[in-house]
C-alpha positions in Angstrom: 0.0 0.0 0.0 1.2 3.5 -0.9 2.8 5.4 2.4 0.7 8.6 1.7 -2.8 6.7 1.3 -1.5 4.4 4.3 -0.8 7.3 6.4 -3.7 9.1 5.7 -6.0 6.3 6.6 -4.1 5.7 10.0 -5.3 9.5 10.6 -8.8 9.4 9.8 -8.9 6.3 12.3 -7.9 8.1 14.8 -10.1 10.9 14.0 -8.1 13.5 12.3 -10.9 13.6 9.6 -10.6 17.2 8.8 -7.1 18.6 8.3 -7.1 22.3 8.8 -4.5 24.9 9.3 -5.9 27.7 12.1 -4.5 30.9 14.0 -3.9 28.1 16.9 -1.2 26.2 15.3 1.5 27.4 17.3 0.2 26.3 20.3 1.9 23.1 21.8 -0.1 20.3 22.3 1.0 17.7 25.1 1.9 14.5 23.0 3.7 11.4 24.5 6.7 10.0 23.7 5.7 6.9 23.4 2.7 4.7 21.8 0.4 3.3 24.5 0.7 -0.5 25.0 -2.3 -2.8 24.1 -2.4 -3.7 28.0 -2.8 -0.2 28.4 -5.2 0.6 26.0 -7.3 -2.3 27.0 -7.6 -1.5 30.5 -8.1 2.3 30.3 -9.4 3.0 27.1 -11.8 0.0 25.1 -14.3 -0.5 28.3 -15.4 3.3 28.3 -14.8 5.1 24.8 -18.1 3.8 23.3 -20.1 4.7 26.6 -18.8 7.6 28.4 -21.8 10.2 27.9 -24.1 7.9 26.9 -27.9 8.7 28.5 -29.9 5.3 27.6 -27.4 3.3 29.3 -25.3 4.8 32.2 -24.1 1.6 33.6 -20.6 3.2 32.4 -20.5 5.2 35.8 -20.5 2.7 37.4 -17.6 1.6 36.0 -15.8 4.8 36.0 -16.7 5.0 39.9 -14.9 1.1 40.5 -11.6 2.2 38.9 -11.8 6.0 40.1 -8.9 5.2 42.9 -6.6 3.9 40.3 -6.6 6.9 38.0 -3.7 9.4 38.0 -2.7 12.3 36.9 0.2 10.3 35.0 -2.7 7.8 33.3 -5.0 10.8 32.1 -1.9 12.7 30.5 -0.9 9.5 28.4 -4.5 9.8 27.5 -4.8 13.1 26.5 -1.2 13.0 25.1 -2.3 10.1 23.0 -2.9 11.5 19.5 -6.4 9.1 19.2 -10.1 10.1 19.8 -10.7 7.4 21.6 -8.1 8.0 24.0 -8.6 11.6 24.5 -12.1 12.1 25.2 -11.6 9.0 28.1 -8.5 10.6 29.3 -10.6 14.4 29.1 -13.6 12.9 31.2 -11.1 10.8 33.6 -9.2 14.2 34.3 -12.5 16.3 34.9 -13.8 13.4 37.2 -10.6 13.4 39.4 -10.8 17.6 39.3 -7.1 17.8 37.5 -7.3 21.3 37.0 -3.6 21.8 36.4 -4.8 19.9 33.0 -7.0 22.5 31.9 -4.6 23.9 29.7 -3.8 20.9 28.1 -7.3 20.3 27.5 -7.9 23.6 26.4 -5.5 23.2 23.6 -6.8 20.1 22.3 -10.1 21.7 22.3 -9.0 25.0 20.1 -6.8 23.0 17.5 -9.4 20.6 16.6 -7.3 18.3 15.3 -8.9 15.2 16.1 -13.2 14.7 16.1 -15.7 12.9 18.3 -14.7 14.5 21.7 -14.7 18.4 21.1 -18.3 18.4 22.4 -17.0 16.8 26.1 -14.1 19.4 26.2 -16.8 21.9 26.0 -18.7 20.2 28.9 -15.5 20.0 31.0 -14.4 23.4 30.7 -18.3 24.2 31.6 -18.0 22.0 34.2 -14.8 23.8 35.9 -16.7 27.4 35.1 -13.4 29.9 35.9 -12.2 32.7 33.7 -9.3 30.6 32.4 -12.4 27.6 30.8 -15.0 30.4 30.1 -12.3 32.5 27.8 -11.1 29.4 26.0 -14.7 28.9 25.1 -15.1 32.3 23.9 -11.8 32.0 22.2 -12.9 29.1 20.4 -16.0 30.5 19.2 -14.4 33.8 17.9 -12.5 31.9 15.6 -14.7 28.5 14.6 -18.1 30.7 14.2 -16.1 32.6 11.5 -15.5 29.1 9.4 -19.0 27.7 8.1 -17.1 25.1 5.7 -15.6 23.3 9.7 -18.2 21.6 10.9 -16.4 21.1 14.9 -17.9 21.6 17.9 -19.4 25.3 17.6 -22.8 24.2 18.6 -21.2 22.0 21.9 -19.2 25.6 22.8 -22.4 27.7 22.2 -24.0 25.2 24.3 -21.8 25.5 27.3 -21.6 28.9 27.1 -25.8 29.1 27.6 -25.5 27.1 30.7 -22.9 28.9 31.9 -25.0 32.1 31.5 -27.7 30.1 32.7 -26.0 29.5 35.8 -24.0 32.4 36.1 -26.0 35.2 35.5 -24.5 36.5 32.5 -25.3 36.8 28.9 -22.2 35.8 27.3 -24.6 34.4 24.2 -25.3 37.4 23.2 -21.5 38.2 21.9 -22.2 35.5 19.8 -26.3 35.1 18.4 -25.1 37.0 15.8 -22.7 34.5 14.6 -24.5 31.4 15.3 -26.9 33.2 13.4 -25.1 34.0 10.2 -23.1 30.9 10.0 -26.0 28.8 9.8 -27.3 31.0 7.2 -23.8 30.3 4.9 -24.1 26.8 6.0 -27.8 26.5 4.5 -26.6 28.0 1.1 -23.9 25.9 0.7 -26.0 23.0 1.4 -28.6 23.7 -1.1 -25.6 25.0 -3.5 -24.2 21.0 -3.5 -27.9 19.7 -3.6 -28.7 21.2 -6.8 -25.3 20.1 -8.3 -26.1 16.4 -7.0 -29.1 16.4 -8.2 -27.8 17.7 -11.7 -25.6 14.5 -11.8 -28.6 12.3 -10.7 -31.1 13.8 -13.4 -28.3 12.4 -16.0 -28.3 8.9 -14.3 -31.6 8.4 -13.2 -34.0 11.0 -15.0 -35.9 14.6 -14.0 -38.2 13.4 -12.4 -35.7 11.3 -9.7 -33.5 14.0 -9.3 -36.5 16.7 -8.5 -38.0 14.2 -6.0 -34.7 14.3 -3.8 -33.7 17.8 -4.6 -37.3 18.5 -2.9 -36.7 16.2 -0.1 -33.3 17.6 0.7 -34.4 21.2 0.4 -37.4 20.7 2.8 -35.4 18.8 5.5 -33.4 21.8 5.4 -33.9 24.6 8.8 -32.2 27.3 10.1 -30.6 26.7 14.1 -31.3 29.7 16.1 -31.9 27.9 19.6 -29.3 26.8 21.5 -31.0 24.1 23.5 -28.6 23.2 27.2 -30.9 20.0 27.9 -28.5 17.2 27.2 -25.7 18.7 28.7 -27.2 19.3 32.1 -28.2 15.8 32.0 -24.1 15.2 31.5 
């Protein structure tokens, strides 16, 4: 197998799906030195990755409760220094649970460089969660920048989130820095959306006939709504 298709395929596995150059490259991200072992891996990562945050089965707090007295703050930096999904969001929600706040930056970083998916929405919760002026600007930091990029799809809506309950909680009205933006980059996102519906269905009235390709074009369109509402539900069940 050629190196380049090899490579790239090892990244989308572990979640670098999108590959992006942003204004916070030149931060450092914490990164081991070393792979994890499979003994490793299979102990502190496998049992919890597929159910952490889950809601119709929470049998996985149980879990996290049993092994609680064996994490460290050396087993959640391997984690988070793993560059893996699977192993960040366990190590991010292991590091919140034991109250690691000397973490936060490290977590912080993961969570404004995007460079891995599928666990920017629990950053969001944990820097919620800790609800100081250090986790409350890297939110507003992140939504500065990723409200201004329509073609990312990341975790705006999980930020926006957080920052409601915060205000929710707090008394403030943070939100309102940013209505504006969640506003307009919807708006872009719904153009662009009907913009590469129209030239699908161009390519499926050549295969399969007008009448086909206005049937879906229709379907697609209508499914199609504006977000204005930020809704904070799931994440205070988190």
């Amino acid at each position: 197998m050629d190196n380049d298709l090899e490579n790239q395929m090892d990244l989308h596995s572990k979640g670098a799906i999108v590959i992006h150059k942003s204004s916070f490259d030149d931060l450092t991200t914490y990164k081991n030195s070393i792979e994890l072992g499979q003994e490793f891996i299979d102990k502190w990562v496998s049992p919890f990755y597929m159910r952490i945050g889950h809601y119709y089965d929470n049998g996985w707090i149980e879990a996290v409760e049993l092994i609680s007295s064996e994490i460290t703050e050396e087993i959640t930096l391997k984690l988070l220094g793993d560059f893996n999904w699977r192993t960040r969001l366990v190590g991010g929600y292991f590091s919140a649970v034991k109250n690691y706040q000397n973490q936060i930056d490290v977590i912080g970083t993961h969570f404004l460089k995007s460079e891995v998916c599928c666990v920017g929405h629990l950053y969001a919760l944990i820097l919620a969660f800790y609800n100081n002026s250090k986790t409350i600007n890297i939110l507003e930091t992140y939504l500065d920048y990723y409200l201004e990029k329509p073609e990312l799809y990341f975790d705006q809506e999980s930020a926006l989130e957080a920052i409601v309950f915060l205000d929710e909680i707090n008394d403030t009205n943070l939100f309102q820095k940013f209505e504006k933006k969640w506003i307009k980059i919807n708006l872009i996102r719904n153009e662009l959306q009907k913009e590469q519906a129209i030239k699908l269905s161009a390519l499926i009235e050549k295969e399969q006939g007008k009448q086909v390709s206005e049937q879906y074009l229709n379907q697609l369109l209508s499914k199609k709504k504006i977000k204005y509402k930020i809704d904070t539900e799931l994440l205070k069940l988190k």
